[in-house]
C-alpha positions in Angstrom: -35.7 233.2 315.9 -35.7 236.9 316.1 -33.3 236.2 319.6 -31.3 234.8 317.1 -31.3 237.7 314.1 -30.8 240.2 317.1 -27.3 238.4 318.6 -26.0 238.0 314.8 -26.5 241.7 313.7 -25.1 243.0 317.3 -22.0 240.9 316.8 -22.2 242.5 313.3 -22.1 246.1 314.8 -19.2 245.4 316.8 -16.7 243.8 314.5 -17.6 246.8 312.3 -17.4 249.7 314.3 -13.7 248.8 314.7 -11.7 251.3 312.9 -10.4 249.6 309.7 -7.4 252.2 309.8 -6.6 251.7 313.5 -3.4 250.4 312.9 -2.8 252.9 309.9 0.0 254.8 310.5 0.3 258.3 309.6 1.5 258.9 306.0 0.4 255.4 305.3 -2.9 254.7 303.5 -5.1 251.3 303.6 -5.7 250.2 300.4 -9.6 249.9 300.4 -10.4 248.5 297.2 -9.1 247.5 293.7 -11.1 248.3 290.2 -10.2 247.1 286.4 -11.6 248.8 283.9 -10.5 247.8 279.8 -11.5 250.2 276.8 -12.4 247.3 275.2 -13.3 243.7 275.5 -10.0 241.7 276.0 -10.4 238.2 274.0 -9.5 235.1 276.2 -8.9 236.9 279.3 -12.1 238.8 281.5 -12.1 241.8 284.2 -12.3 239.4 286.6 -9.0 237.4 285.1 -7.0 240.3 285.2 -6.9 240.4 288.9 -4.7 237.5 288.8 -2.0 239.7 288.0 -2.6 242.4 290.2 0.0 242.3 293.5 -2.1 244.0 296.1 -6.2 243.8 296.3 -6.9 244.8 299.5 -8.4 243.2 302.7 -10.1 239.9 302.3 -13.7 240.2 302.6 -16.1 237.5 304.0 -18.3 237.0 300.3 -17.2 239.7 298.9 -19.0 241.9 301.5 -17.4 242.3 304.8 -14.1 242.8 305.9 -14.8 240.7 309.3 -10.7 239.6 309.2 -9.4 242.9 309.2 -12.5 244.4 312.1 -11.1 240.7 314.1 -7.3 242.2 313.9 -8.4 245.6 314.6 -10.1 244.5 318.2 -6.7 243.3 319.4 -5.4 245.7 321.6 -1.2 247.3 320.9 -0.1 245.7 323.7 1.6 242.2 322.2 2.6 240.5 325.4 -1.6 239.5 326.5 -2.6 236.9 325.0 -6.4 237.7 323.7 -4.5 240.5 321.8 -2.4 237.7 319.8 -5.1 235.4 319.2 -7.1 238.0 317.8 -4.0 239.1 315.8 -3.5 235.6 314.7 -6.6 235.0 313.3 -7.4 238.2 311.8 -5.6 240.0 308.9 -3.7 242.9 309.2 -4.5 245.8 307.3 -3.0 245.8 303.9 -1.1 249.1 302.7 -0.8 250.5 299.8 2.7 250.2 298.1 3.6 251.7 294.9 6.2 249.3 294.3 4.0 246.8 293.8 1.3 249.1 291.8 4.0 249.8 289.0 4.9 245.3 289.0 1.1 245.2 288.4 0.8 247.8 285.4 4.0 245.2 284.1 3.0 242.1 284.7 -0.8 242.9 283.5 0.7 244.5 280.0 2.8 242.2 279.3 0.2 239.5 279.6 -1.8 241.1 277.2 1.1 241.8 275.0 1.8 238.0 274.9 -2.2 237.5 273.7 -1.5 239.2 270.9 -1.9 242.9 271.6 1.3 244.1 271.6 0.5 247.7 272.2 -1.6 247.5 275.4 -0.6 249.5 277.7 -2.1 250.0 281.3 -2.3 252.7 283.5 -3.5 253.3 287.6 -4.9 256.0 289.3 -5.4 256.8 292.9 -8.2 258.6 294.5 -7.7 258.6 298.4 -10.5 259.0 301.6 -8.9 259.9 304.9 -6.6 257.0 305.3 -8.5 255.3 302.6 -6.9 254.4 299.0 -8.7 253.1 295.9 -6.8 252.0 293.1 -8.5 251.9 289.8 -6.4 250.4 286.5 -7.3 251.3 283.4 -6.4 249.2 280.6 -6.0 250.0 276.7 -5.7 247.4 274.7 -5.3 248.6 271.6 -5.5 246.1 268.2 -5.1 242.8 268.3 -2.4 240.8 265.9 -2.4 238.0 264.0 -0.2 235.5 262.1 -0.3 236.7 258.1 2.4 234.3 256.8 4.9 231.0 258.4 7.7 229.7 257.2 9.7 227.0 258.8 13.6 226.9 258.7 14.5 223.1 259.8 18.6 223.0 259.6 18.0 219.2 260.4 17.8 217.5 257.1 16.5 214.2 258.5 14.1 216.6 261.0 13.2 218.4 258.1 12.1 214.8 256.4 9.7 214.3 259.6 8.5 217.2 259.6 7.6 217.3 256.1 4.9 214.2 256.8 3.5 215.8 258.8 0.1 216.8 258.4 -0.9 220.6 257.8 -4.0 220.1 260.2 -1.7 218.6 262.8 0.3 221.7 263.3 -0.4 224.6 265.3 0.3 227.3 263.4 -1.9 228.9 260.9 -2.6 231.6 259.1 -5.3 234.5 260.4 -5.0 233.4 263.8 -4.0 235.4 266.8 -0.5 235.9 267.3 0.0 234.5 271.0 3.6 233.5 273.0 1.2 230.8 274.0 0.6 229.4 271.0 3.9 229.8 269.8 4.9 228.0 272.7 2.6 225.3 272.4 4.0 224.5 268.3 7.2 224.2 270.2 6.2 221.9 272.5 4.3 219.8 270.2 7.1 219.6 267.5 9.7 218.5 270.4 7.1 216.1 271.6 7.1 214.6 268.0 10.4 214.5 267.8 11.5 212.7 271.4 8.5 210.2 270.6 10.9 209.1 267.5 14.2 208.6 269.1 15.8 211.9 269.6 16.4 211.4 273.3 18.5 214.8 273.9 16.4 217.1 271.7 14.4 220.0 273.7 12.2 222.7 272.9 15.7 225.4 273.3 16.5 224.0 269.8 13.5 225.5 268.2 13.1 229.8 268.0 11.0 232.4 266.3 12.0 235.0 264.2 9.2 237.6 263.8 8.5 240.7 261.4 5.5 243.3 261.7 4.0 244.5 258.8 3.9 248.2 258.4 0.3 249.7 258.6 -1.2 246.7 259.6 -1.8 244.6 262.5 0.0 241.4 260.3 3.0 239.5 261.8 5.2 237.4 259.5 7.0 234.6 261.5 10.0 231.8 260.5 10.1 228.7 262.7 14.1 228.0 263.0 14.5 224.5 264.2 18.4 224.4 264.9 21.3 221.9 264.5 22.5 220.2 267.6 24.9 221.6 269.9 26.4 222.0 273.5 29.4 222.3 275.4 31.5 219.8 273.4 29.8 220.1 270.0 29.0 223.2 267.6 27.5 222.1 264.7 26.2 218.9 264.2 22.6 216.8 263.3 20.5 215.6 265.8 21.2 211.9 267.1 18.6 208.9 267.1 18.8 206.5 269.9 16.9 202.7 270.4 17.1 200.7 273.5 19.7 198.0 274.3 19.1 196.8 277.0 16.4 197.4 280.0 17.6 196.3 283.9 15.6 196.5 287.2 17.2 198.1 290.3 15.8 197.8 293.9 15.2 201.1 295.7 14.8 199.6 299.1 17.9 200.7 301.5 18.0 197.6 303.0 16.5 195.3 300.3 18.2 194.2 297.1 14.8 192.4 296.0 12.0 193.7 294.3 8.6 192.1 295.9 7.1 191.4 291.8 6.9 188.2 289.8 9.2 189.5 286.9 5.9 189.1 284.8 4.6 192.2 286.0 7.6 194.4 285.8 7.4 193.5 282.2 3.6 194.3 281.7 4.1 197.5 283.5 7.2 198.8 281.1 6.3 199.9 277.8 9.8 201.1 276.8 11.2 197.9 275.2 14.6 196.5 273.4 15.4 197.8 270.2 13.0 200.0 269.5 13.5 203.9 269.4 13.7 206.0 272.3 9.6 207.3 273.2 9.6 210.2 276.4 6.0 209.3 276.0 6.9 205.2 276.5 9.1 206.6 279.4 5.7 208.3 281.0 3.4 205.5 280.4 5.7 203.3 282.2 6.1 206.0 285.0 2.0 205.7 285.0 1.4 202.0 285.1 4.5 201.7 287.9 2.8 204.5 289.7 -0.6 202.9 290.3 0.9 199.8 291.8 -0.1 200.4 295.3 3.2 198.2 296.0 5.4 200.5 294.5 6.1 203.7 296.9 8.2 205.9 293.9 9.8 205.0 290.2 12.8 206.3 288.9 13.8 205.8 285.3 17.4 207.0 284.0 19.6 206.3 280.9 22.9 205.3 279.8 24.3 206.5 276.6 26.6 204.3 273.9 27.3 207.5 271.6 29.5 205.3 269.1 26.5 202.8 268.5 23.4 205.6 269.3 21.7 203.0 271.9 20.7 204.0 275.4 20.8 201.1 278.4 17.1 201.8 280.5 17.6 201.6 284.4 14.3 201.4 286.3 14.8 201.4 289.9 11.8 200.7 292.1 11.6 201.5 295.6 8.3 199.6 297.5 6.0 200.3 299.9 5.6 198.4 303.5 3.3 195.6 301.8 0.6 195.7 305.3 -0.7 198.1 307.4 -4.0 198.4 309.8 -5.4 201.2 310.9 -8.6 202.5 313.1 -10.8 205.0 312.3 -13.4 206.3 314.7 -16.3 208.2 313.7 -19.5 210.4 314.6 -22.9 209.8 312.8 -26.3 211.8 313.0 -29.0 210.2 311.3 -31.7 212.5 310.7 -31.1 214.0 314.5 -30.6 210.5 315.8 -26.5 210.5 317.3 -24.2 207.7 317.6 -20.7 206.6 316.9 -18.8 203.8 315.0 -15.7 202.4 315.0 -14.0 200.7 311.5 -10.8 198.2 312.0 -8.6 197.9 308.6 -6.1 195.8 307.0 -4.8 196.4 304.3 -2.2 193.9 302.2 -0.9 195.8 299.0 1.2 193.1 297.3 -0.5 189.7 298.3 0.1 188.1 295.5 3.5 189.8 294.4 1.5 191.6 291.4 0.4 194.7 293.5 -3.2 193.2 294.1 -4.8 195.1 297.4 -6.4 193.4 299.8 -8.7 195.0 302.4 -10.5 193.7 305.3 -12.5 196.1 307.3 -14.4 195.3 310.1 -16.9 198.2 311.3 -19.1 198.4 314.5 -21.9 201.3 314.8 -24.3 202.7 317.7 -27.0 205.0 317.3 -29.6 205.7 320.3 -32.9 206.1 318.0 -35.3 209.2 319.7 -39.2 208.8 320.1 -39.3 205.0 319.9 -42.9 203.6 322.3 -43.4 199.9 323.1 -40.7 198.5 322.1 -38.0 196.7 324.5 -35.0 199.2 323.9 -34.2 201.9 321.7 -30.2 201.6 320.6 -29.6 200.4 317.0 -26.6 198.4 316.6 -25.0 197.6 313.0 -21.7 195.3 312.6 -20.0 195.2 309.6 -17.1 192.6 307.6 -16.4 194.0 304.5 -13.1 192.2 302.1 -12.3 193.2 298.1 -9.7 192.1 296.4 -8.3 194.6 293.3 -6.0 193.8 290.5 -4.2 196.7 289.1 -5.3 195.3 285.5 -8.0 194.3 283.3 -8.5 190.0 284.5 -10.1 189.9 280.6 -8.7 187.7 277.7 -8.6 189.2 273.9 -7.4 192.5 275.1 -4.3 193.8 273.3 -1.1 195.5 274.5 -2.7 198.5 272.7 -5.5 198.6 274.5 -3.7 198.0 278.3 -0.7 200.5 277.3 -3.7 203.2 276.7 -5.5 202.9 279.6 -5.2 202.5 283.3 -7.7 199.9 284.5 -8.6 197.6 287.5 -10.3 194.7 288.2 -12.5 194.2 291.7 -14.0 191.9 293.7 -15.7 191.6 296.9 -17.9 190.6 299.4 -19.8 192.2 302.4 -21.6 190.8 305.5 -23.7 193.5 307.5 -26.0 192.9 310.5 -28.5 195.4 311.3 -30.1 194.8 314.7 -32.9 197.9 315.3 -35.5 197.3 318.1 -38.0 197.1 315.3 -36.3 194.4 313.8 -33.3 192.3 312.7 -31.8 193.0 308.7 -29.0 190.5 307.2 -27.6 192.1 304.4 -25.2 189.7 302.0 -23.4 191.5 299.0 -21.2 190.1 296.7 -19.9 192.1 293.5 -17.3 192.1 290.0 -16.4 194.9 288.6 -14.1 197.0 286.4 -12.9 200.7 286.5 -10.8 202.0 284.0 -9.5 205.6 282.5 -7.2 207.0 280.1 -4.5 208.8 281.6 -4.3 211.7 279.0 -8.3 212.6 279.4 -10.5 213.6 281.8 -12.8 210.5 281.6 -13.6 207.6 283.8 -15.4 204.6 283.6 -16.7 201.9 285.4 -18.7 198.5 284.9 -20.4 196.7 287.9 -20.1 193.1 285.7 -22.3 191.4 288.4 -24.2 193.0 292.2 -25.7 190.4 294.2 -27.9 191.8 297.1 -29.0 189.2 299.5 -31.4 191.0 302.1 -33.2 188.5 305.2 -34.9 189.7 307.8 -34.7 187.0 310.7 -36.8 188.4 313.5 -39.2 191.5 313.5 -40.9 192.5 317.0 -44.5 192.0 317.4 -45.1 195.4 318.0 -44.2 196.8 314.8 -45.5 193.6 313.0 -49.2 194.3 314.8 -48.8 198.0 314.2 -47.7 198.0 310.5 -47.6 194.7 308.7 -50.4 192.7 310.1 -52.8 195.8 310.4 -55.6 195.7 307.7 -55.4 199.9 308.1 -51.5 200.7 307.8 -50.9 197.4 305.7 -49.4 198.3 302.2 -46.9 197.1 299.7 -44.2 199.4 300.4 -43.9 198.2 303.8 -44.4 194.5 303.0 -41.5 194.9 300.4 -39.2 196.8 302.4 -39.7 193.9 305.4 -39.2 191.1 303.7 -36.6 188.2 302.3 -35.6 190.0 299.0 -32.8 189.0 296.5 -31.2 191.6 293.8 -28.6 190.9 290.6 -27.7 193.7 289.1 -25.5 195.1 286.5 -24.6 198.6 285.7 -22.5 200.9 283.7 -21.0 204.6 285.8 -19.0 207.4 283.1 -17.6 210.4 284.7 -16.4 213.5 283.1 -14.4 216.0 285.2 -12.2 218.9 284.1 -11.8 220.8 286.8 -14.2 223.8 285.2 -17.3 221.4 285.3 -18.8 217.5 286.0 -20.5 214.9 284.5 -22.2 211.6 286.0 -23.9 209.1 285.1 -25.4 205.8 285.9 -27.4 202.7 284.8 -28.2 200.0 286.0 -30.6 196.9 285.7 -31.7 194.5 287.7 -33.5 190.8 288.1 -33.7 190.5 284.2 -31.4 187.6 283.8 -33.4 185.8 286.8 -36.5 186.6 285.0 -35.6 185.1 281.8 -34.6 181.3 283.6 -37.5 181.9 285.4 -40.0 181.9 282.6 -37.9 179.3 280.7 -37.6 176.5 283.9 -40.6 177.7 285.7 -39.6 179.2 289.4 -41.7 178.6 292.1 -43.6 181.9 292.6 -44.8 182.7 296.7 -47.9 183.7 298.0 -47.8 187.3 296.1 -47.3 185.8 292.6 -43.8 186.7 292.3 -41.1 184.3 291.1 -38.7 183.5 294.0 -34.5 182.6 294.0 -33.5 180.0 296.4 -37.0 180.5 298.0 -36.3 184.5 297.7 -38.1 186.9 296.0 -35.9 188.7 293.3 -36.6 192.2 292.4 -36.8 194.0 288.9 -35.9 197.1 287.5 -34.2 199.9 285.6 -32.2 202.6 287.3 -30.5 205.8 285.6 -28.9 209.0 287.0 -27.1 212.2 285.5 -25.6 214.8 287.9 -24.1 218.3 286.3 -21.6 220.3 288.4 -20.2 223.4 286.9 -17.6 225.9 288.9 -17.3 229.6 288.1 -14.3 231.0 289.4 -14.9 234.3 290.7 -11.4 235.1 291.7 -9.2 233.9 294.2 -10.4 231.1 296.2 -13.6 232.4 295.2 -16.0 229.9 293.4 -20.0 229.7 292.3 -21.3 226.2 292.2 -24.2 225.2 290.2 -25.6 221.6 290.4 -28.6 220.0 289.0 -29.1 216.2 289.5 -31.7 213.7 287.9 -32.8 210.3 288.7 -35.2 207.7 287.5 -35.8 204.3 288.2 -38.6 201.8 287.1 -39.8 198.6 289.0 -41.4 196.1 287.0 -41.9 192.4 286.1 -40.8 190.6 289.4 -41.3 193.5 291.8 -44.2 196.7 291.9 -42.2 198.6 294.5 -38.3 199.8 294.0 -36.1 198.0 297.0 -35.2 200.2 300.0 -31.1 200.3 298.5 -32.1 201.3 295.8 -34.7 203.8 296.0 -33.9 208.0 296.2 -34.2 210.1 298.8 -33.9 213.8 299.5 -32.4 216.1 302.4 -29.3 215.7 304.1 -25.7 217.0 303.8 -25.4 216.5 300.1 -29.3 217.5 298.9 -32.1 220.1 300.2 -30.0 221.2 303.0 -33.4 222.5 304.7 -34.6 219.2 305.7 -33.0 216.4 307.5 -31.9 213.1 305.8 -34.9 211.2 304.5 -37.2 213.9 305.8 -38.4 215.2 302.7 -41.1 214.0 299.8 -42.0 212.4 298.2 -44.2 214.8 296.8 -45.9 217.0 299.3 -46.8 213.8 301.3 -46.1 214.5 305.0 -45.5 211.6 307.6 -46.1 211.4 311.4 -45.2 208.8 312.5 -41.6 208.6 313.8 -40.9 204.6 313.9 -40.9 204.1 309.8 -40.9 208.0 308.7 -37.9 206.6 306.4 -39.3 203.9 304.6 -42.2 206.4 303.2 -40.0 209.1 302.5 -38.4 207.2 299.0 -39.2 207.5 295.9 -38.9 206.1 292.6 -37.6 210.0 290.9 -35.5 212.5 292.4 -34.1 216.3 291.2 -31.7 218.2 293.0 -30.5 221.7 292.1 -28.2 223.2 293.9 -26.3 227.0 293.8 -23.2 227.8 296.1 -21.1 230.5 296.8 -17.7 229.5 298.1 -15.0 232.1 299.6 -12.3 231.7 301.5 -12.6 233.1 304.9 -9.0 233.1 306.9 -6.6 230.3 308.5 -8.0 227.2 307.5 -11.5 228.5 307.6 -13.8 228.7 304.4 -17.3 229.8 304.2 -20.3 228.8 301.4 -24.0 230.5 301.0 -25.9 228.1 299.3 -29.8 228.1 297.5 -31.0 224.3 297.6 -34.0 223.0 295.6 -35.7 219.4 294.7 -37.6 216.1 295.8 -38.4 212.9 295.3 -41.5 211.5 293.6 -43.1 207.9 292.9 -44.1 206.8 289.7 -46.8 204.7 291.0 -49.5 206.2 293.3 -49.3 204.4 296.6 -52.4 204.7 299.0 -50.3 205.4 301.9 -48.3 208.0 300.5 -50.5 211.0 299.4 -49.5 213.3 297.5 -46.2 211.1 296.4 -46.9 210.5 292.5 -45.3 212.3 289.8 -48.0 214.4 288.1 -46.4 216.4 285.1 -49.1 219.1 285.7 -47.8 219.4 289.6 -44.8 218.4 290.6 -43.4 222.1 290.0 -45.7 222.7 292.8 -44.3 220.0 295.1 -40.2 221.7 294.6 -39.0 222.7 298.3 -36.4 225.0 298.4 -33.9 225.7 301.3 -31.1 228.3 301.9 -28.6 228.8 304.6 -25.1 228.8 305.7 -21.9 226.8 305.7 -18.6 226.3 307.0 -15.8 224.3 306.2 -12.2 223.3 308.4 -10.1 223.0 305.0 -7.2 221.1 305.5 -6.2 220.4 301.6 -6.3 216.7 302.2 -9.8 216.3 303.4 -12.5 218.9 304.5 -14.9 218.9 308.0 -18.5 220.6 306.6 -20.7 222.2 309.3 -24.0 223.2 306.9 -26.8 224.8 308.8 -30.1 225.1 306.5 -33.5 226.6 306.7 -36.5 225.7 305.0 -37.6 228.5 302.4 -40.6 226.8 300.7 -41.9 223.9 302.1 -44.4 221.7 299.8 -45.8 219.5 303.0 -47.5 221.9 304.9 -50.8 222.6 306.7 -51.5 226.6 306.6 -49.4 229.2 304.7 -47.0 229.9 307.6 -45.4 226.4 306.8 -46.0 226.8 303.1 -43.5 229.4 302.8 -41.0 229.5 306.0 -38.6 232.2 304.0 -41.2 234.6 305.4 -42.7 233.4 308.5 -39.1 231.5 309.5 -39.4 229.3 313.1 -36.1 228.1 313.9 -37.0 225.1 315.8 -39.2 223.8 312.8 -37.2 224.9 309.9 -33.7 224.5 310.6 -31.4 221.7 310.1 -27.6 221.2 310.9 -25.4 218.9 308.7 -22.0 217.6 309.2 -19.9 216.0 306.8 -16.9 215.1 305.1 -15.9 216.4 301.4 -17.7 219.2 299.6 -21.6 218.5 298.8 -21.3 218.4 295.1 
């Protein structure tokens, strides 16, 4: 470990004795750093916010600390033609200089931001103060008072606008009296009042029609405006009133090159168009059919266009539809690590996106998986094999009666089924797992929800063979025998339902699930008397059937600390109940902790629950559930160079069982100790960012570990060992 410190803060040394002004030339300064300062709090817009608007900030620094780009460019030697001198080049950053120019676009562009907030006599001004070759720029803004809107009038030269406009309600519009006099806001009344207006018909109206005319108060910080809405005009015409148009007619156009045909029973091209014959021209009809078109996987793009009658004031709709290859099959190889075990898999997928000609998707994927399991004794081999068939079938709509147009034109929705076969052959044993499962998703396009109701899960899980060693070590031995091994190892059958919501707005998260299980099963099974097996619990086509009640919330909130720069914070909760038909939570559905996307300092199902530690590598996993889990999570993301971002991350949580099991001590949830029981990790991370999809390399250590044996493992943050307290994680997508 301290090998390890030693190499990391020489390599440190190196990159930063580098002169940062190497390739400074003389006269020429490196601008070093960039400070805001206000005389005053600035309402709707922070320090930090302001940067936005400033052209030149320096050298990237590696969170907000180092400026290892610049120290990589300034290693490269001046001559051009060798090629380590390039690379380095390439990869670093040169240094940035300081240009005047672009100091003077800043003061402007930062003023007259604030002047369109409201404070129209904000000013901003820089100063320099330089160190050697050095430069620091410091802007300093004054504010000044704020204004606000002290009286509106509206000036609609439309008279039949002006009859629209009068309906509509006070609290509906956007301007009002005492608030702050933004462009924004002004802006956004616009906007709104051409929205209103191209939602009733008035297919050539824009927001160019409507202006501002605007009157400050003497001696006060008061600013009278007039809306002006004006009469039509354009090249041809002057002076005139704004036109209403209604649809005529509506046609259907191929986009194909070669293909006059459009692959959809005509039923669907109707369900999917919301504009419709004789009523009045909608822009937001027009976008609702460019959504529903849009989500038809069958459908590559949409284009909708109009034809004007001006004599009669109707508009012909064409909608031309241009469709996507209806197959395809593609093959997707893969690495896995399971809690240090490696392997590889292989997935073969078909996909047919109009099967049906109503843009249903079909997908068959057929996966194959090896992992070579480590530490494995008596037992014949040691490779675990897992093959796969997994088919759905998805409707691009709700397949419910008693729903009305209303309710389909509002909201995008599918409708899913499928079914999966996986055999899980482990030298241990043999698992069959059957699932079969209905469910709906659906979201409204204009908000940021989601939602999501598994109608019906079924969970068939067999286990045909399982070796005589483990059977004589675990389940037929009066000393290791228990119920959470007996559960986990044998014929078990689950139906469930559940209900999943998801907030996201970009600034923060929400999640949350439910789920029940076995209930329904239970009910018949009281009312027609199952037969129950030798552990008194009702069986399912000879199957034990498992009961309980399963919730989750996860928070994610992101703090943007400037560009590319973010700070995470995630905190996630999960409970879940057996009871009735079942004492112990199934293996699927049980929690876990560690891994890429938990307490990075431990390996995946390594940690909990509780303080309880395990030894013995062949069914470490099955112990290390629980029935409760809490994750909380802080991460500091920056963006390092190239395609290269980097993330220092603080990880905390475990998992805990509501029951106290024999076998797992320490594992129940004790309100008096489970704050005692909380690991924490920190560490390091690096991510290949490629926009579409991100490679994660997270390297953790252990910082206070709540299974330990002396103090030196108790708290690993100050007696670190890097072959006990370290764990590497790669994944796909960002951990939270």
């Amino acid at each position: 470990m301290k090998q390890f410190f030693f190499i990391a803060a020489l390599l440190v040394l190196i990159l930063t004795s580098c002169s940062e002004t190497k390739y400074v030339a003389e006269g020429d300064y490196l601008l070093d750093k960039v400070h805001i300062k206000s005389d005053a709090p600035v309402r709707g817009l922070t320090t930090t916010e302001m940067r936005d608007y400033i052209r030149q900030t320096g050298n990237s620094r590696w969170f907000s600390a180092a400026k290892i780009p610049l120290y990589t460019y300034s290693l490269s030697g001046r001559d051009t033609s060798r090629w380590v001198n390039r690379m380095l080049r390439n990869i670093g950053e040169a240094p940035v200089l300081y240009d005047s120019l672009q100091t003077q676009q800043s003061i402007r562009s930062l003023q007259t931001q604030l002047q369109n907030m409201g404070y129209l006599r904000a000013t901003v001004d820089a100063t320099n103060t330089t160190k050697g070759r050095k430069l620091r720029t410091t802007y300093q803004v004054h504010p000044g008072p704020i204004y606000s809107l002290r009286h509106i009038e509206y000036d609609i030269q439309d008279t039949i606008i002006a009859q629209i406009l009068e309906v509509d309600k006070p609290e509906n519009r956007g301007l009002h009296r005492g608030m702050t006099f933004s462009i924004e806001t002004l802006d956004a009344e616009r906007k709104r009042i051409t929205q209103l207006l191209t939602n009733t018909g008035y297919y050539r109206f824009n927001k160019d029609f409507i202006t501002y005319r605007a009157d400050s108060v003497p001696g006060t910080t008061g600013i009278d405006i007039t809306l002006v809405l004006h009469r039509f005009r354009n090249n041809q015409v002057t002076d005139a009133i704004h036109q209403q148009y209604t649809i005529r007619d509506i046609r259907f156009h191929s986009g194909n090159a070669d293909d006059t045909i459009i692959h959809l029973r005509p039923k669907v091209l109707r369900n999917n168009t919301y504009i419709r014959m004789g009523d009045l021209y909608s822009a937001a009809d027009q976008q609702t059919t460019y959504n529903h078109f849009g989500r038809l996987g069958a459908i590559r793009y949409t284009n909708i266009s109009f034809q004007e009658d001006l004599e009669k004031r109707q508009l012909d709709c064409d909608i031309q539809l241009s469709t996507n290859k209806p197959s395809s099959i593609s093959f997707q190889p893969e690495g896995t690590n399971t809690a240090g075990d490696l392997g590889f898999a292989a997935s073969l997928t078909y996909q047919n996106r109009n099967i049906f000609r109503g843009s249903e998707l079909l997908t068959v994927e057929l996966r194959g998986a090896y992992e070579a399991i480590r530490g494995l004794e008596g037992y014949s081999n040691s490779d675990f094999l897992e093959y796969s068939l997994q088919t759905s079938l998805s409707f691009p709509r709700f397949i419910a009666p008693f729903l009305s147009r209303s309710i389909r034109q509002r909201i995008n929705a599918s409708s899913e089924v499928s079914l999966m076969v996986d055999l899980q052959n482990r030298p241990e044993f043999l698992r069959r797992v059957l699932n079969a499962s209905w469910r709906y998703k659906w979201n409204n396009p204009n908000h940021h929800d989601r939602y999501q109701i598994n109608l019906l899960e079924l969970n068939y899980i067999s286990m045909p063979w399982i070796s005589d060693t483990f059977r004589e070590e675990y389940l037929d031995d009066a000393e290791n025998r228990n119920s959470l091994l007996l559960i986990n190892y044998s014929d078990l059958f689950i139906m469930n339902t559940g209900f999943r919501y998801t907030y996201n707005n970009g600034r923060y998260a929400i999640k949350t699930n439910i789920e029940t299980g076995g209930n329904l099963l239970d009910l018949l099974a009281h009312v027609f008397g199952f037969h129950k097996n030798d552990e008194g619990q009702y069986t399912f086509l000879d199957v034990a059937f498992a009961q309980y009640v399963k919730g989750d919330v996860d928070y994610t909130h992101n703090f943007q600390l400037g560009y590319r720069r973010q700070l995470v914070l995630h905190a996630g909760l999960g409970i879940a109940y057996p009871y009735g038909n079942c004492s112990v939570l199934p293996f699927e559905k049980s929690y876990f902790s560690g891994g890429a996307n938990s307490v990075r300092g431990w390996s995946v199902r390594t940690l909990g629950p509780g303080n309880y530690s395990g030894d013995d590598g062949n069914i470490i996993y099955v112990y290390h559930t629980g029935d409760m889990k809490l994750d909380l999570n802080m991460e500091y993301r920056a963006h390092l160079f190239w395609k290269l971002d980097g993330a220092l991350f603080v990880d905390a949580g475990n998992i805990w069982n509501i029951r106290d099991y024999e076998d797992v001590p320490g594992g129940q949830f004790k309100l008096s100790e489970f704050w005692k029981q909380i690991a924490a990790s920190y560490g390091l991370g690096l991510r290949l960012n490629f926009d579409y999809f991100i490679l994660r390399f997270d390297m953790g250590m252990k910082a206070v570990n709540p299974a330990y044996k002396n103090s030196r493992e108790h708290f690993p943050i100050i007696h670190p060992k890097l072959s006990r307290d370290f764990a590497f994680h790669f994944a796909v997508g960002l951990p939270f």
